[in-house]
Phi, psi and omega in degrees: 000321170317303152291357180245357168265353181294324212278330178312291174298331171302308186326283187326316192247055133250310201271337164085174181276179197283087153338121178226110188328126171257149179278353156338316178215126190248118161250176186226155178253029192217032175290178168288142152257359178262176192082193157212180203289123159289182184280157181293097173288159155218147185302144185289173200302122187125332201234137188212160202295108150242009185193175200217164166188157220224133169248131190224142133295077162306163183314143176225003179070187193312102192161188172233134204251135147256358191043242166306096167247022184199133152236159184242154146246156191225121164229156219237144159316043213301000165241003174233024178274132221251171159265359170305087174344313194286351185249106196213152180249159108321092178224165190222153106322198163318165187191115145284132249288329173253165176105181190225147188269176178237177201296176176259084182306082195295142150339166172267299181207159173095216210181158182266130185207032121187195218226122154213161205246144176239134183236152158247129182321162143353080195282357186054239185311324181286169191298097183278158166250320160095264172280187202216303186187180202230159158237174175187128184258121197280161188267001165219292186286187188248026164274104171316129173242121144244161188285152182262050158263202163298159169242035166297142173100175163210151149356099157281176147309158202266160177274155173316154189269167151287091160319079172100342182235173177232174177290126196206033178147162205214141180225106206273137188252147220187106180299124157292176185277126159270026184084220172260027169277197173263123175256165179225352174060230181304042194319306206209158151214154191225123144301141176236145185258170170160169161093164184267094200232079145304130171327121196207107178290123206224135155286147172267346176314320200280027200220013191041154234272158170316000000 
């Protein structure tokens, strides 16, 4: 036994220690690749992601549809909730030049804590889009909240949950305007996890209706 923790321990300080994937930041694998990554938002300290809203380009018909150019997290106090509609932060990434934001889509109760995206591929000569629209899985209830964005495109896989955490910041990847090219606006996003969030059931009524 003696000789197999020596050989053990060599091992390690050959190989060095074990990598192990952290859930701190969820990616999705079927996001766009033009544009590049905005600055990182995060919710301010204390406070974590219940709820979402989308800036979308509805279908405009002969032209170029950009679908999805935005997301918001809207985060909440877990030791201050309030009946005040209003107390809740805001934060965005990057936003493309079009489209209008939508109403906002709360937990039932619990914090958001992952995400998958729906994009549509690469149209080659035709109107490309990139994302389209979002889901997002709450940390208590067992309700999918989806976005009133498009339905171009498909379903990726949901990205890894925030393991012991929620969602507490977002980093949006975003086509600049091109002119007379083709825009696709909103492409990718990377979610960030943190905080100490024991479970704490919150009505969504005090944060007003979708």
């Amino acid at each position: 036994m003696h000789h197999f923790f020596s050989m053990m321990f060599s091992l390690l300080a050959i190989i060095g220690p074990v990598s192990v994937q952290s859930t701190d930041e969820l990616k999705v694998k079927n996001g766009g690749t033009k544009g590049t990554l905005g600055s990182k938002d995060s919710c301010p300290a204390g406070t974590y992601a219940a709820g979402f809203s989308l800036k979308v380009e509805r279908p405009i018909g002969p032209g170029d549809d950009t679908a999805l150019n935005g997301i918001r997290l809207h985060c909440v106090d877990r030791s201050t909730y309030s009946s005040n509609s209003d107390d809740y932060t805001s934060i965005e990434s990057s936003v493309g030049n079009w489209g209008e934001w939508t109403n906002i889509k709360w937990c039932p109760s619990g914090y958001l804590t992952s995400f998958q995206l729906r994009v549509e591929s690469s149209q080659g000569d035709g109107d490309d889009t990139a994302a389209n629209n979002i889901r997002f899985s709450c940390s208590i209830s067992v309700e999918k909240l989806k976005g009133d964005g498009t339905d171009w495109g498909e379903w990726g896989d949901w990205s890894p949950e925030c393991l012991g955490k929620v969602i507490c910041g977002i980093q949006t990847r975003v086509e600049e305007w091109q002119g007379r090219g083709d825009d696709t606006a909103l492409n990718d996003v990377i979610m960030f996890c943190c905080g100490d969030t024991s479970p704490i059931q919150y009505s969504t009524s005090l944060y007003g209706a979708e």
